[in-house]
N, C-alpha and C positions, 0 to 999 in steps of 0.2 A: 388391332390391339388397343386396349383402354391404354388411356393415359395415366401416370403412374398418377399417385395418389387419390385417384376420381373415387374409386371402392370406398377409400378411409373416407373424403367427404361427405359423402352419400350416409355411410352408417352417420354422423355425427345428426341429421337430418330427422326430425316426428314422421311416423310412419303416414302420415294424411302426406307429408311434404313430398317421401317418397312415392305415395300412389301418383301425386300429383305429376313427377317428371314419369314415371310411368306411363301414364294416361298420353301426356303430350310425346313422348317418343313413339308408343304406340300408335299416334296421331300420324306423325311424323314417316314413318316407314310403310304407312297405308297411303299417303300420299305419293311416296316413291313408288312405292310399285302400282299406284293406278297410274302414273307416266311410263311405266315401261310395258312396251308392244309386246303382245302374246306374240308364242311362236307358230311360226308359218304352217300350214299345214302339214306340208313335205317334212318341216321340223319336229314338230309331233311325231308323226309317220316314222322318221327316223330314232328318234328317242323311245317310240315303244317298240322297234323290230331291237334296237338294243336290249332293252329289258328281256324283250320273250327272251331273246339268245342267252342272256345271262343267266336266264332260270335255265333253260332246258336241262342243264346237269340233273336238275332236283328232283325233275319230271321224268325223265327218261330211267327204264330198268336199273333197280340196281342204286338208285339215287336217292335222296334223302327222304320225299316225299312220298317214295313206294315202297318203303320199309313195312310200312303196316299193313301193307293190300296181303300180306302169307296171313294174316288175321282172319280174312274174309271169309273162309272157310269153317271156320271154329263155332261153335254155339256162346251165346252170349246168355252169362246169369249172372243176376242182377246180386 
């Protein structure tokens, strides 16, 4: 959560001022995550068998992504 008032300060701020806390936060949160350890393999591994499962609805007959395959059929003009 921002602290209250920080918004109002900010706008009061020349927009060079604002790039500038820009730049150094963006500085700032690049440094943070080059300290934090990617995830393990197995954690990957697990994070995308999550994914594929959550898609499969989309994928599978009848699912969002297969709506337009009754298309496939049809003559296309242009």
């Amino acid at each position: 959560m921002m602290p209250a008032g920080l918004v109002e300060e900010i706008k009061k701020l020349t927009v060079a001022e604002r790039l500038t806390i820009m730049e150094v936060t963006l500085q700032l949160v690049r440094e943070d995550l080059g300290q934090l350890e990617p995830p393990s393999r197995a954690e990957r591994k697990r994070r995308l068998i999550a994914a594929a499962q959550a898609l499969l609805p989309d994928y599978a007959p009848g699912g969002e992504l297969t709506v337009f395959t009754t298309l496939d059929g049809e003559d296309f003009h242009a």
